[in-house]
C-alpha positions in Angstrom: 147.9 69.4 76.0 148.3 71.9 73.1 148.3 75.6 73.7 144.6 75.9 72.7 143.7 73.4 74.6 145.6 75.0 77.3 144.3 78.5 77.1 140.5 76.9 77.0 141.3 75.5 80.3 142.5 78.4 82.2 139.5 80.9 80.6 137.2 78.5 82.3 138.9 78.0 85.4 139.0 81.6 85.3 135.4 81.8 84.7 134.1 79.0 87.1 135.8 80.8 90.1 134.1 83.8 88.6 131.0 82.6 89.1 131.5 81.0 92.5 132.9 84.3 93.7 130.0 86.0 92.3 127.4 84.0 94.3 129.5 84.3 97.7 129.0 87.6 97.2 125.3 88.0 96.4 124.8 85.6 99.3 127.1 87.6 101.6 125.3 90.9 100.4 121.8 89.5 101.0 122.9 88.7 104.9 124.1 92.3 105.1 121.1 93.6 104.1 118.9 91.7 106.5 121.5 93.7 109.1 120.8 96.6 107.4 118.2 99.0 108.8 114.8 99.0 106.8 114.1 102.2 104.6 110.8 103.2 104.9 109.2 105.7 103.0 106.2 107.3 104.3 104.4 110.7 104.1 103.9 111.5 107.4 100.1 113.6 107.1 97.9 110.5 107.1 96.5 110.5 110.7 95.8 108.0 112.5 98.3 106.3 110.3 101.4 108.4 110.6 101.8 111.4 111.3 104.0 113.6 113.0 103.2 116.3 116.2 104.8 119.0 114.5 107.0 119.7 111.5 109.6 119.6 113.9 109.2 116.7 115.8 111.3 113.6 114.6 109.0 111.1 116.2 106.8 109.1 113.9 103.5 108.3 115.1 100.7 106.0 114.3 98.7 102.9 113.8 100.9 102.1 110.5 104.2 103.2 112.6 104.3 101.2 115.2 102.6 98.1 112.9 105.5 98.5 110.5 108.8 99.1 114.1 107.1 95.9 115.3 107.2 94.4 111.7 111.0 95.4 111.6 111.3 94.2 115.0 110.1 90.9 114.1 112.3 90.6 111.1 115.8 91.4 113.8 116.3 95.2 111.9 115.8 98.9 113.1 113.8 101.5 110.8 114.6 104.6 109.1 111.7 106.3 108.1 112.0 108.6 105.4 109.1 111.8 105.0 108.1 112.2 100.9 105.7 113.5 98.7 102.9 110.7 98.6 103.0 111.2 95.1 107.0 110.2 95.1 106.4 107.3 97.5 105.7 104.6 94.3 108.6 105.5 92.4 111.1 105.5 95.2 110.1 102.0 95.7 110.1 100.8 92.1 114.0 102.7 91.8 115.2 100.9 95.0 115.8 103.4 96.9 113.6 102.6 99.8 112.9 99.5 101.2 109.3 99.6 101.5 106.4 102.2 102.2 104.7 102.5 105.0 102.1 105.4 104.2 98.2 104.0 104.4 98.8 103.3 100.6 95.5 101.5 99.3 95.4 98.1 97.2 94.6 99.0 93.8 95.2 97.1 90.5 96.4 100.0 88.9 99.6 100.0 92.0 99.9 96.7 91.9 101.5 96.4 88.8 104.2 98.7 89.4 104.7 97.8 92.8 104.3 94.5 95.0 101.7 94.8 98.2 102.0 92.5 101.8 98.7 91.4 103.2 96.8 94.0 104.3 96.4 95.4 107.8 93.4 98.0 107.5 90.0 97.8 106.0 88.8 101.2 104.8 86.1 103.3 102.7 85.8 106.4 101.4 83.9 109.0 103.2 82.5 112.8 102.4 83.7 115.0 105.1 81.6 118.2 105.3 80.8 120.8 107.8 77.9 120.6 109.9 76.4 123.6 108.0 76.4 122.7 104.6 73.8 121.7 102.5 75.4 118.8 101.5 74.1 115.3 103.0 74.9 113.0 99.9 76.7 112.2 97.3 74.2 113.7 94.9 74.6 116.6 96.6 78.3 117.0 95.6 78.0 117.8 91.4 78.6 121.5 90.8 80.8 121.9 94.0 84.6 121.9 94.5 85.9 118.4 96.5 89.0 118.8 98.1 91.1 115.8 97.5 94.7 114.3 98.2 96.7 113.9 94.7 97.5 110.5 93.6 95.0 109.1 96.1 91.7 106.6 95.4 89.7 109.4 96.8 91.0 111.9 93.8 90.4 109.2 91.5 86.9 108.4 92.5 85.9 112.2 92.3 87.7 112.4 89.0 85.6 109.3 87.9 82.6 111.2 88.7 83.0 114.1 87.0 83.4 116.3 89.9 85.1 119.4 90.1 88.3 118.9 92.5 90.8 120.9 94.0 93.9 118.6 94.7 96.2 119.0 97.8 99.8 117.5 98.8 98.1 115.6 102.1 94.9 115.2 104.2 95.6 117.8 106.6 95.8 120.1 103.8 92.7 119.1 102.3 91.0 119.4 105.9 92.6 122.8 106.4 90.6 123.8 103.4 87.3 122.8 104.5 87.9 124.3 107.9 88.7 127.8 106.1 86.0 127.9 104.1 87.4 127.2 100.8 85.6 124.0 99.6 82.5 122.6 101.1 83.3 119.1 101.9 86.4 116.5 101.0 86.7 112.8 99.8 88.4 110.8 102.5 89.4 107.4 103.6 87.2 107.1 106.9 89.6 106.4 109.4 91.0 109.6 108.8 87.5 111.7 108.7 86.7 109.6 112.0 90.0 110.5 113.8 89.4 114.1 112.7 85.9 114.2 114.5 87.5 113.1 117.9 89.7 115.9 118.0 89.4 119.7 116.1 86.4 118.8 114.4 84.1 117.5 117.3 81.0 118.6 117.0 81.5 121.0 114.2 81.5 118.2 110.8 79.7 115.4 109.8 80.9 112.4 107.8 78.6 111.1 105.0 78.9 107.6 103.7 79.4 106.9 100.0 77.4 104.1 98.6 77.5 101.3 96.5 81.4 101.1 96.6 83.9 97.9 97.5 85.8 98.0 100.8 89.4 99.5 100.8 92.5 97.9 101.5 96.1 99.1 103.1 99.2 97.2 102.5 102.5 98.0 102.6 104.5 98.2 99.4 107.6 96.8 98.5 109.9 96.8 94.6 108.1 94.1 92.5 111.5 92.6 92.4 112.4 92.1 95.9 110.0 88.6 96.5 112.6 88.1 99.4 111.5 91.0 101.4 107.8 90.5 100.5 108.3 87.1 102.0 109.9 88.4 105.4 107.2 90.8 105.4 104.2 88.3 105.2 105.9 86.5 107.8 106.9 88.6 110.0 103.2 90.5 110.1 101.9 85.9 110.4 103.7 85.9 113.3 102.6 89.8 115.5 98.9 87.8 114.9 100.0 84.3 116.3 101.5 86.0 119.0 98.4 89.0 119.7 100.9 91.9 119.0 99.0 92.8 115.9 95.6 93.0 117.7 97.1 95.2 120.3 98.4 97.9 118.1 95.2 97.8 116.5 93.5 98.2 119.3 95.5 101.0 120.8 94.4 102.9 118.1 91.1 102.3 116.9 89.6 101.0 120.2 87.6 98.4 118.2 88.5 94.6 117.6 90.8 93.5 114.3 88.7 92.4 111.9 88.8 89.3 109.8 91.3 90.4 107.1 92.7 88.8 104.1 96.0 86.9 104.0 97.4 87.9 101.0 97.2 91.0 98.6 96.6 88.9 95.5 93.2 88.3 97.3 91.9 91.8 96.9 93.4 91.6 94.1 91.3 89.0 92.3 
């Protein structure tokens, strides 16, 4: 064998063990990160989705919580939740830097094409929150007033949409806050929210108003468009809390109601 011939031999020897190094590794890497606590990112205001007691308290409550430990749980990993901006939660997911959100983010087209969604786990609508003394019992009711939204949510977008006059906060409680005080009349919410709200400081003292002619909601969590793996152990893992009557419970525990019929896959809404 001549030199050349030689050389061209050992370069893809070289190469070949290259490459079958290169794929022990990704393999080895991809079993580390299944042992690899699951980053979740999540903004902590949305009650009864998550939320915390205080700012001080470093437990994470909530229907989505304890849907997304069990979740974990299923799939053999611990959590590590991880309190943002709503508004940063989508492109902390698209740069990799958490795993997946967990943060009563709704199914939108719009989302879904910078991030990928598991099947849903909630059905929702928006709502008009308003106290019991204002003269505002419809939607017609709402042009020429200020709505007190939550930035970057379908609620902000659907009073932008219509032309209303908004005044946009970092989170619900915020937005709440304001009606409470007097400084906007009423708020665009999803209604599990507005309904958890009434049980508690605003018993009694603030009505919820449906808003017509508009499509049901859906919450999913959201994961990197890239990372079909994770979707997959997701979808399974929340396939399996229904076989077994896990998912039911938590829904149960906090909504008192049933689980409704939902759909199996995000592309569904989607459609």
């Amino acid at each position: 064998m001549d030199t050349k011939k030689l050389g061209a031999a050992l370069l893809t020897g070289v190469l070949a063990a290259s490459m079958l190094a290169g794929c022990g590794s990704d393999k080895k890497d991809s079993a580390n990160d299944a042992k690899k606590p699951l980053r979740v990112a999540t903004n902590a205001t949305f009650v009864p989705f998550e939320f915390k007691d205080s700012d001080e308290s470093s437990e994470y409550k909530g229907f989505e919580m304890d849907l997304i430990r069990a979740v974990a749980k299923e799939m053999g990993r611990d959590v590590e939740f991880n309190n943002i901006a709503f508004s940063g939660i989508i492109p902390i997911i698209q740069q990799g830097d958490m795993d997946i959100a967990a943060t009563g983010m709704t199914v939108t087209k719009e989302r879904a094409q910078k991030v990928a969604f598991a099947a849903p786990f909630y059905e929702s609508k928006l709502v008009i929150l308003t106290p019991k003394n204002s003269n505002i019992h419809s939607v017609a009711d709402l042009q020429g007033k200020q709505i007190a939204v939550q930035i970057g949510t379908t609620g902000a977008k659907y009073a932008e949409e219509q032309g209303y006059t908004i005044k946009q906060f970092d989170n619900n409680s915020e937005a709440i806050m304001e009606l409470q005080v007097g400084g906007s009349p009423a708020a665009i919410l999803d209604k599990p929210v507005a309904d958890y709200f009434l049980t508690q400081d605003g018993k009694g003292k603030f009505d919820v108003i449906d808003i017509p002619n508009i499509k049901p909601e859906y919450l999913a969590f959201a994961i990197n468009k890239d990372n079909k793996e994770l979707l997959k152990q997701v979808n399974d893992a929340m396939a399996k809390l229904k076989e077994k009557g896990e998912f039911q419970k938590i829904y149960k525990k906090w909504f008192n109601t049933d689980m409704p019929n939902l759909p199996t896959s995000s592309d569904e809404v989607l459609k």
